[in-house]
ZAMI-471458 format. One record per residue (C-alpha): residue in one letter; y negated, z negated, x negated; residue number from 1. Coordinates in steps of 0.05 Angstrom, whole numbers, plus 5000, padded with zeros to 4 digits. Last residue first. Layout:
REM ZAMI-471458
ATOM  aa     v     w     u    i
ATOM   A     Y     Z     X  NUM
...
END
This chain:
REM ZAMI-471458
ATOM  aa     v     w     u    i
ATOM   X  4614  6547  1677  433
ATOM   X  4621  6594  1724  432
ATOM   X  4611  6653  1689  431
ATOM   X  4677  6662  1675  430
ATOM   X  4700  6658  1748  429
ATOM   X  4645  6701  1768  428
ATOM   X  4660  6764  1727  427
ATOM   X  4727  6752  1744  426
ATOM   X  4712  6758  1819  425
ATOM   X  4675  6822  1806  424
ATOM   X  4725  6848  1760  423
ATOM   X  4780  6838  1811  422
ATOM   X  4739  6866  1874  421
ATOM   X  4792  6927  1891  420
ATOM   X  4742  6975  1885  419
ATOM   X  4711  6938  1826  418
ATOM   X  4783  6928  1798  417
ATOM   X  4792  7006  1807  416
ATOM   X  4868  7039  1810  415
ATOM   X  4903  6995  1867  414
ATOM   X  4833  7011  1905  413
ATOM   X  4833  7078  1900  412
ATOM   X  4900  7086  1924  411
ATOM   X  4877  7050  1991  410
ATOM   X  4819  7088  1985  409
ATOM   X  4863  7153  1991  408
ATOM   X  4858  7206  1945  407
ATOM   X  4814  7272  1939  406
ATOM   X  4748  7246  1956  405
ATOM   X  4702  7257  2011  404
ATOM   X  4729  7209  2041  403
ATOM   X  4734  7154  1994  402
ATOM   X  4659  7159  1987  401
ATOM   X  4650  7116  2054  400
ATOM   X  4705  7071  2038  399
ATOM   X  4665  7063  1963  398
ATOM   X  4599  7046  2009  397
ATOM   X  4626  7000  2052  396
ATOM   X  4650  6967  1997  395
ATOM   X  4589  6952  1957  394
ATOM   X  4551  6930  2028  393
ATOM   X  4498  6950  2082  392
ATOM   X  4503  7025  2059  391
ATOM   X  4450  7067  2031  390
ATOM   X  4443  7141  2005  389
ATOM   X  4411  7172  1942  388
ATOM   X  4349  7220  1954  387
ATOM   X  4318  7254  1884  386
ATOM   X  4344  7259  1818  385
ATOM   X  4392  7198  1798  384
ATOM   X  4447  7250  1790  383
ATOM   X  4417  7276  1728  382
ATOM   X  4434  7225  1682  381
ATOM   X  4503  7228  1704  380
ATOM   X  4514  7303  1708  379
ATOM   X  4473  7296  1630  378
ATOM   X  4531  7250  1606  377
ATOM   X  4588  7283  1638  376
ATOM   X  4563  7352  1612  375
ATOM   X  4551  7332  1544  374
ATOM   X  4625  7307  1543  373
ATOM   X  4646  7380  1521  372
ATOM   X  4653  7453  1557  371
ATOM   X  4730  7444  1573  370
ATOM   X  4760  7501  1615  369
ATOM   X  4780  7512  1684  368
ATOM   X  4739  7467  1713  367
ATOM   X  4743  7500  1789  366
ATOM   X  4816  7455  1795  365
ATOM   X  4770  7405  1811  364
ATOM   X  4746  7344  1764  363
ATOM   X  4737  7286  1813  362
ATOM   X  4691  7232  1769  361
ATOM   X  4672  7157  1804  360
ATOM   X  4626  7111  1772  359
ATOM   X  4627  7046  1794  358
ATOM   X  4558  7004  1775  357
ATOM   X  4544  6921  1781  356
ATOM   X  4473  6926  1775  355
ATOM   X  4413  6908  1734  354
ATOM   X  4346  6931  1738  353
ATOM   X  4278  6956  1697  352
ATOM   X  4269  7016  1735  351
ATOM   X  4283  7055  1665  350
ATOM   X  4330  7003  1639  349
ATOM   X  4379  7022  1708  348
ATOM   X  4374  7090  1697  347
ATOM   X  4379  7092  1624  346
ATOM   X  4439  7043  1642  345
ATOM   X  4466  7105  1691  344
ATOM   X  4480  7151  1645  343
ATOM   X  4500  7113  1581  342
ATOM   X  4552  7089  1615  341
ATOM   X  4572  7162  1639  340
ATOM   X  4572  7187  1569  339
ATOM   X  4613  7111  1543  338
ATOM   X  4668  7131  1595  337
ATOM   X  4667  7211  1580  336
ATOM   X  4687  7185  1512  335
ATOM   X  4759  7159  1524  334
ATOM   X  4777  7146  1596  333
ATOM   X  4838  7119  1583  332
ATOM   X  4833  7096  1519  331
ATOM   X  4767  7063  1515  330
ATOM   X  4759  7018  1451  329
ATOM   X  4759  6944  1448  328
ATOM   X  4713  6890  1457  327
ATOM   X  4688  6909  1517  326
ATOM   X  4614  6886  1557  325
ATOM   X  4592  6820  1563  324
ATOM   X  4571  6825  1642  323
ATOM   X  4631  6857  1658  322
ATOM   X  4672  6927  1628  321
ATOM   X  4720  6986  1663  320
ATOM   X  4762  7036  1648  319
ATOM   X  4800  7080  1695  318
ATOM   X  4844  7136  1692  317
ATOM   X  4873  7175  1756  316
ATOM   X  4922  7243  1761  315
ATOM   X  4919  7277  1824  314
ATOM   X  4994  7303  1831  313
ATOM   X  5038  7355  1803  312
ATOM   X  5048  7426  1825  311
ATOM   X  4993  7461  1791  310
ATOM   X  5014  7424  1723  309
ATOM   X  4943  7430  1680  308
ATOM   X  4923  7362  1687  307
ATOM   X  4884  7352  1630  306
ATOM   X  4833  7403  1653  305
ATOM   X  4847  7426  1725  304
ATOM   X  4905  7463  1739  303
ATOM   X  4919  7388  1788  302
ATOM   X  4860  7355  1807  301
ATOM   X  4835  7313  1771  300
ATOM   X  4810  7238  1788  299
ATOM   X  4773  7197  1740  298
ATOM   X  4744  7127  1755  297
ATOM   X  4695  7102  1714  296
ATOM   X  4677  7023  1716  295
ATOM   X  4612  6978  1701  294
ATOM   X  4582  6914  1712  293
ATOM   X  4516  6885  1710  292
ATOM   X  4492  6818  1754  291
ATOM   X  4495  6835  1820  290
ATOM   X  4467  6888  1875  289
ATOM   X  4505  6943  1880  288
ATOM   X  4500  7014  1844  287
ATOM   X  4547  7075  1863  286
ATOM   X  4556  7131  1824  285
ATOM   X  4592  7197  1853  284
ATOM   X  4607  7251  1807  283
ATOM   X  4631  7313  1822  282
ATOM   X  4660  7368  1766  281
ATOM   X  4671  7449  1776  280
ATOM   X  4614  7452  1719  279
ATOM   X  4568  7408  1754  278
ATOM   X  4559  7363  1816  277
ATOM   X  4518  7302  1841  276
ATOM   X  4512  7242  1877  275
ATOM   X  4482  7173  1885  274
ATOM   X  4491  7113  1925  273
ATOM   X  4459  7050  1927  272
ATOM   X  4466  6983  1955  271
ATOM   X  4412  6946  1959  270
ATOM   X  4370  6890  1928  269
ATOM   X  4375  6913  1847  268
ATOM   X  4383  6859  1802  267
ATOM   X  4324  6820  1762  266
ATOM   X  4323  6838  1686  265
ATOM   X  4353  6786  1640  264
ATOM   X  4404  6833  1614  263
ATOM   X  4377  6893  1620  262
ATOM   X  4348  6910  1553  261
ATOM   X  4420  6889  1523  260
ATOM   X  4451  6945  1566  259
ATOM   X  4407  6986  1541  258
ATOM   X  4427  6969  1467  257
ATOM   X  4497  6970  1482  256
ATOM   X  4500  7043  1515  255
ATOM   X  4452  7065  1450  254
ATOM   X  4517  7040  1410  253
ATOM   X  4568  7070  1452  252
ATOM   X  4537  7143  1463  251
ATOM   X  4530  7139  1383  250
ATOM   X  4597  7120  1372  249
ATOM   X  4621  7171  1430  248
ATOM   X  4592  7232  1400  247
ATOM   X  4607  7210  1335  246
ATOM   X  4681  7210  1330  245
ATOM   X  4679  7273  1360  244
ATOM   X  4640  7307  1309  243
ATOM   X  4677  7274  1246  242
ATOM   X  4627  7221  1214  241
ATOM   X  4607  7228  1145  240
ATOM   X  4606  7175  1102  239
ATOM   X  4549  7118  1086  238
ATOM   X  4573  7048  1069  237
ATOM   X  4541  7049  1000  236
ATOM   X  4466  7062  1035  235
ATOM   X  4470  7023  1088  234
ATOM   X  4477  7063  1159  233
ATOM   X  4445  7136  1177  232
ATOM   X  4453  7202  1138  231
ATOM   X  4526  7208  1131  230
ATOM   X  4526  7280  1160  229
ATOM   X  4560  7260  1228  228
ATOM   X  4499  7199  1239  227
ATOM   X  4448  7250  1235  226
ATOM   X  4482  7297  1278  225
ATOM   X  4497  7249  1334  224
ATOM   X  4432  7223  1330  223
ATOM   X  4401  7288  1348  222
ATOM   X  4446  7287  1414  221
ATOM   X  4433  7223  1423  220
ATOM   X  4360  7238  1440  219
ATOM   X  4310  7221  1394  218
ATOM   X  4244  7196  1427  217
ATOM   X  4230  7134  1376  216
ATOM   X  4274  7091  1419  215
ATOM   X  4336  7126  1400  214
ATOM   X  4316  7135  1330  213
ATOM   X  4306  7060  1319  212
ATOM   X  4377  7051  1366  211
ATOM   X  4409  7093  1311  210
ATOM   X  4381  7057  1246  209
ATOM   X  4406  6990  1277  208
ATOM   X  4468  7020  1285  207
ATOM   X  4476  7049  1221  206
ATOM   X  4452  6975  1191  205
ATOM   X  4397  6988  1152  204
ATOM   X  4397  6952  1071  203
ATOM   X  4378  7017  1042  202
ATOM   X  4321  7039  1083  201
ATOM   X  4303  7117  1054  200
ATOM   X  4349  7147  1104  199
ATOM   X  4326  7112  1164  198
ATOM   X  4247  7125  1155  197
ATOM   X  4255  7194  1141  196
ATOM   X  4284  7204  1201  195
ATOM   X  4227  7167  1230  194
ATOM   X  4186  7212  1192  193
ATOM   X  4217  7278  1220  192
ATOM   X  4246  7318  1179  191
ATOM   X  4224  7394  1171  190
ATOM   X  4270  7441  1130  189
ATOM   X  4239  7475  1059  188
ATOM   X  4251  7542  1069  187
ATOM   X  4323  7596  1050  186
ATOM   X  4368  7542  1045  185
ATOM   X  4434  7552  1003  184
ATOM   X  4506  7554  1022  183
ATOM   X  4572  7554  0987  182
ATOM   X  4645  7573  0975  181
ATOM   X  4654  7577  1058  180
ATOM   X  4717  7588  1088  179
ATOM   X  4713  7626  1160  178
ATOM   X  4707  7607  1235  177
ATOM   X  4704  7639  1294  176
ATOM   X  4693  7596  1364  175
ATOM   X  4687  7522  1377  174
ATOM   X  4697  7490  1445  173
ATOM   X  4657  7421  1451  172
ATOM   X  4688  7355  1443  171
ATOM   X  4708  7320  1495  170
ATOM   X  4749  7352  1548  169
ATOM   X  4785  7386  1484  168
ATOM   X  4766  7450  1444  167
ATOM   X  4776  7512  1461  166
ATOM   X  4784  7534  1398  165
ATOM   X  4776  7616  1398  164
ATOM   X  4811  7655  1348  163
ATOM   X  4761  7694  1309  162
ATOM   X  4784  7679  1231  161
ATOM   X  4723  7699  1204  160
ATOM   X  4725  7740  1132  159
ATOM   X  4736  7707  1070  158
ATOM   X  4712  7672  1015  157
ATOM   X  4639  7672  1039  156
ATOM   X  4577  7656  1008  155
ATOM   X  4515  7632  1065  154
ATOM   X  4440  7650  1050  153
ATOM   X  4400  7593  1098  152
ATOM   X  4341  7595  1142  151
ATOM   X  4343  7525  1179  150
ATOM   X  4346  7509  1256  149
ATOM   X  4294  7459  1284  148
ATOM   X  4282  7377  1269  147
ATOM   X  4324  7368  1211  146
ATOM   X  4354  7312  1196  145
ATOM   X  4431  7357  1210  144
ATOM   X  4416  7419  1170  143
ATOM   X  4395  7384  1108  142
ATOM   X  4457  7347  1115  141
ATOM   X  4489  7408  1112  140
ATOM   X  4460  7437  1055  139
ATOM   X  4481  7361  1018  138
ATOM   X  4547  7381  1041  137
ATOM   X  4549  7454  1008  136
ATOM   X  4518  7432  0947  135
ATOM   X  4458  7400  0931  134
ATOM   X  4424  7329  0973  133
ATOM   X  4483  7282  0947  132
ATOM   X  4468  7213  0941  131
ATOM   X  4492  7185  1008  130
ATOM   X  4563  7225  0989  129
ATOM   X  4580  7188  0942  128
ATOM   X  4568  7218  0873  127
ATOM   X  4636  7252  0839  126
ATOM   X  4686  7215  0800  125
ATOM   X  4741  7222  0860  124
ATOM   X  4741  7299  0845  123
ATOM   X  4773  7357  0874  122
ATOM   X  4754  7322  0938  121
ATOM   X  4691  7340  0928  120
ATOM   X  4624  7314  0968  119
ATOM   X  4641  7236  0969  118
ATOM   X  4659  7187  1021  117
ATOM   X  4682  7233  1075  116
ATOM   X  4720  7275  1033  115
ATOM   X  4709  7345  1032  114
ATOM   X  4736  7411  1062  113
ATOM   X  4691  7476  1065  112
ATOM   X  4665  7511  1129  111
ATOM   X  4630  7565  1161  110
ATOM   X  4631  7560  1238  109
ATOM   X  4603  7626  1262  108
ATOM   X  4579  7608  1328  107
ATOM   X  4582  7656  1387  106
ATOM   X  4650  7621  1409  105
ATOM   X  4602  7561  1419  104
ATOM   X  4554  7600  1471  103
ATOM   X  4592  7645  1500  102
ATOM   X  4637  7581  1520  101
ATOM   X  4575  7556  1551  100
ATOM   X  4555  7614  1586   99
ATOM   X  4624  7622  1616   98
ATOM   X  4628  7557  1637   97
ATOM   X  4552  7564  1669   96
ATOM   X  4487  7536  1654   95
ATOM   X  4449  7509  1697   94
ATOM   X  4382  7511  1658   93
ATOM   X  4362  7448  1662   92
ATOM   X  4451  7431  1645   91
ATOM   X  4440  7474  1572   90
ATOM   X  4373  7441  1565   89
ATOM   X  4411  7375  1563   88
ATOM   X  4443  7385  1493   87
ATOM   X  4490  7434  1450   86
ATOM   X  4447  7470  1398   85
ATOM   X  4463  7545  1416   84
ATOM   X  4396  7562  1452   83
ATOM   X  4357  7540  1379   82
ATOM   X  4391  7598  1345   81
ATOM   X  4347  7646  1388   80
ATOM   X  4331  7682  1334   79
ATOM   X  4379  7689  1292   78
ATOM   X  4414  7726  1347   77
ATOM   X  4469  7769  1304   76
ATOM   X  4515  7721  1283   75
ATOM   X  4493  7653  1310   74
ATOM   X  4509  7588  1266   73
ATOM   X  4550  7523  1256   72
ATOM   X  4554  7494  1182   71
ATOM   X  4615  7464  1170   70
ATOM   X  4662  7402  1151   69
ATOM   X  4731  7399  1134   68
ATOM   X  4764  7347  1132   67
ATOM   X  4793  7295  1060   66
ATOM   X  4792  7235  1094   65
ATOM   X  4821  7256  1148   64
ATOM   X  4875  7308  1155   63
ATOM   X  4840  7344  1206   62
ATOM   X  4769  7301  1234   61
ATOM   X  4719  7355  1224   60
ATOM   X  4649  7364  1222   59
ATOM   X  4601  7405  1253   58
ATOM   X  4533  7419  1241   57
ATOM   X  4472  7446  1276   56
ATOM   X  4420  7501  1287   55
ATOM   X  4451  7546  1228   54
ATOM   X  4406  7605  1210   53
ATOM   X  4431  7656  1173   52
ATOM   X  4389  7713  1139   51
ATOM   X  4451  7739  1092   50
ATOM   X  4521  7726  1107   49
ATOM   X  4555  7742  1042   48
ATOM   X  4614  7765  1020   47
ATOM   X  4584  7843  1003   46
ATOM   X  4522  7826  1048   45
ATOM   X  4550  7810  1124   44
ATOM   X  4511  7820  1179   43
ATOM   X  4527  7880  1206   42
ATOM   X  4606  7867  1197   41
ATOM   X  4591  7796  1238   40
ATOM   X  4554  7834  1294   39
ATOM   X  4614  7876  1302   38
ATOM   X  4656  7818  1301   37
ATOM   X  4622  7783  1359   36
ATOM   X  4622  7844  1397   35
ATOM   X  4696  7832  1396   34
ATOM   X  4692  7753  1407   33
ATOM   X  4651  7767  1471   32
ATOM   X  4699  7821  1495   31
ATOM   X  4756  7763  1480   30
ATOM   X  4708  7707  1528   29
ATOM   X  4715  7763  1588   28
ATOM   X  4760  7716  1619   27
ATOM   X  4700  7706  1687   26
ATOM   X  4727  7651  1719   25
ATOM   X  4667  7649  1765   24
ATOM   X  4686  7589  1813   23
ATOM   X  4643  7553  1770   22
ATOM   X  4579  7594  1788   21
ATOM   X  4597  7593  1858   20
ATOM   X  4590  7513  1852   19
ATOM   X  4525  7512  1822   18
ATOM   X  4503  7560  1877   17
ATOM   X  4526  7517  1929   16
ATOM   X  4494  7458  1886   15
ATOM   X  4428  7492  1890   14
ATOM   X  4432  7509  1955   13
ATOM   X  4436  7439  1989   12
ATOM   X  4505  7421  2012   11
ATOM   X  4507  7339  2004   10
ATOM   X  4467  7335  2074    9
ATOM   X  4526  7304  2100    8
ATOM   X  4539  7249  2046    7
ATOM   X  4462  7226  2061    6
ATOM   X  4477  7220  2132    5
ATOM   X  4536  7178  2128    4
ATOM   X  4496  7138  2074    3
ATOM   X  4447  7114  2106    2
ATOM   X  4375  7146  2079    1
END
């Protein structure tokens, strides 16, 4: 389809009603955290929460290395504990801000601190953390290998503390949470052999272990768990991971390994553009023929997330990698780079091609709070569903975006080196000899 025509049928009803969802700014989150409490009082035992089930883990990165880490789970709707595991169902089913944030703030958080290398940080004499399987962090490891939520009889020292942490444009908002003195499993959790598998190999590399999990059907969201608890790596290098920290490690390291699968492959032969919108977000990625490279561009609007001055201007970030990848860490960009990445080289491994690749984010001033780098990563994934447009070359295609987007493309272009055609041109010179 050219690409003219393709950016004018951009209006089919599902993305109207995706967009009418976001413009929902429903604030009804502190009725939530009230029936919330209610359903905590019912709950509780004397101090303790009996018949939990936690569905996942999280794990701190405050005053690291002695954090806090947690077991995450739903007061009140035991059952459906599975629906509160952040991961692409939650985009299937077109979920909402508001659903989203009813989701996490619905998640007792129930949490002790430890060090990352060993369980206690009362004591430096105590096992290392890959041999613990008692205790509150060895509970929580159970929680993280395992592969559905886990019946567990929670002590308290406290009651909730219910003010709601919205979190950052990364990591996921997190609602009530409350001082733990310990936890114990109600069943015997599943683990999947290839879990298994990694935490019984000694001498395996963490990212070895993760692109073995990857590639054995686990999504990174699973990794992400595993890798928090201090489950995956060699064994004497094993720690826990905070939560943000491992969101983007993992997204990296299964970004590298794709990227590795592709690097031989033939390129794509046109020019390709693809679209799609979530969550008060648009992305536009567009693939070119060439050997593989990679940038994402971030515009937001301002009273959007991280630009919350209504008066000031669109602010832009960009990062961007060539044919060898980076050797240093996003700053800019910071994890929704490595969740887009990851995107579009599934993409690319799954037709078996390379391309050169700008990625281009506008977050309107409909994103009026964070719901987590998930959404990035599955709005990228996703937008390689159905029609994409053509153009006859990379940069009639990025004009041809530029308006629809909320700065000029001469303003574009001072931002993005593949805009521009630096990284392109680099990418040559080095290869050159």
């Amino acid at each position: 389809m050219r690409l003219d025509d393709y950016i004018e049928d951009l209006e089919p009803d599902a993305e109207a009603e995706r967009r009418r969802l976001a413009k929902e700014k429903s604030y009804a989150i502190t009725d939530h955290l009230e029936d919330f409490e209610r359903k905590f009082d019912d709950a509780l035992s004397g101090d303790t929460l009996v018949g939990s089930t936690s569905p996942s883990i999280f794990v701190g990165r405050s005053n690291y290395p002695d954090i806090p880490v947690g077991l995450l789970s739903p007061v009140g709707d035991e059952d459906a504990a599975e629906e509160y595991v952040t991961d692409g169902d939650w985009y299937q089913q077109g979920y909402a801000i508001d659903d989203v944030l009813q989701r996490r703030t619905g998640l007792l958080n129930s949490s002790k601190r430890a060090n990352v290398d060993s369980p206690s940080i009362a004591s430096r004499m105590t096992p290392n953390v890959d041999d613990v399987w008692d205790g509150f962090v060895g509970v929580q490891r159970e929680v993280a290998i395992a592969d559905r939520p886990v019946d567990l009889e929670i002590g308290l020292d406290d009651k909730p503390d219910l003010g709601l942490d919205t979190g950052t444009d990364v990591a996921t908002p997190r609602g009530p949470r409350a001082n733990a003195r310990n936890a114990e499993l109600r069943e015997n959790p599943y683990v999947p052999r290839p879990v298994k598998k990694t935490l019984e190999d000694d001498d395996w590399q963490a990212e070895g272990a993760m692109t073995y999990l990857y590639r054995r059907g686990f999504d990174v969201y699973d990794i992400n768990s595993i890798l928090s608890a201090g489950a995956l790596g060699q064994t004497k290098q094993r720690r826990l991971v905070p939560t943000r920290w491992s969101i983007t490690a993992v997204d990296d390291t299964v970004g590298k390994y794709l990227r590795g699968r592709i690097r031989n492959a033939p390129s794509i032969d046109e020019v390709q553009v693809w679209a799609n919108e979530y969550v008060g977000n648009r992305y536009w990625v567009v693939l070119a023929p060439g050997n593989w490279e990679f940038e994402l561009v971030e515009m937001k609007a301002p009273g959007s997330i991280w630009n919350p001055d209504p008066a000031d201007n669109i602010w832009l970030a960009s990062a961007s990698e060539g044919y060898e990848g980076r050797s240093s860490y996003v700053e800019e960009t910071a994890g929704a780079y490595y969740a887009a990445r990851l995107g579009v080289l599934e993409y690319l491994e799954s037709i078996g091609r390379q391309a050169k690749c700008l990625v281009l984010r506008e977050v309107s001033d409909d994103y009026w709070a964070p719901v987590g780098v998930w959404q990035v990563r599955e709005s990228v994934r996703n937008a390689f569903e159905g029609q994409y447009g053509e153009a006859e070359t990379f940069h009639d295609a990025v004009s041809e975006v530029a308006t629809q987007l909320p700065v000029s493309y001469a303003r574009l272009r001072r931002k993005s080196e593949l805009a521009a055609g630096l990284q392109s041109n680099l990418s040559a010179f080095s290869n050159s000899d």
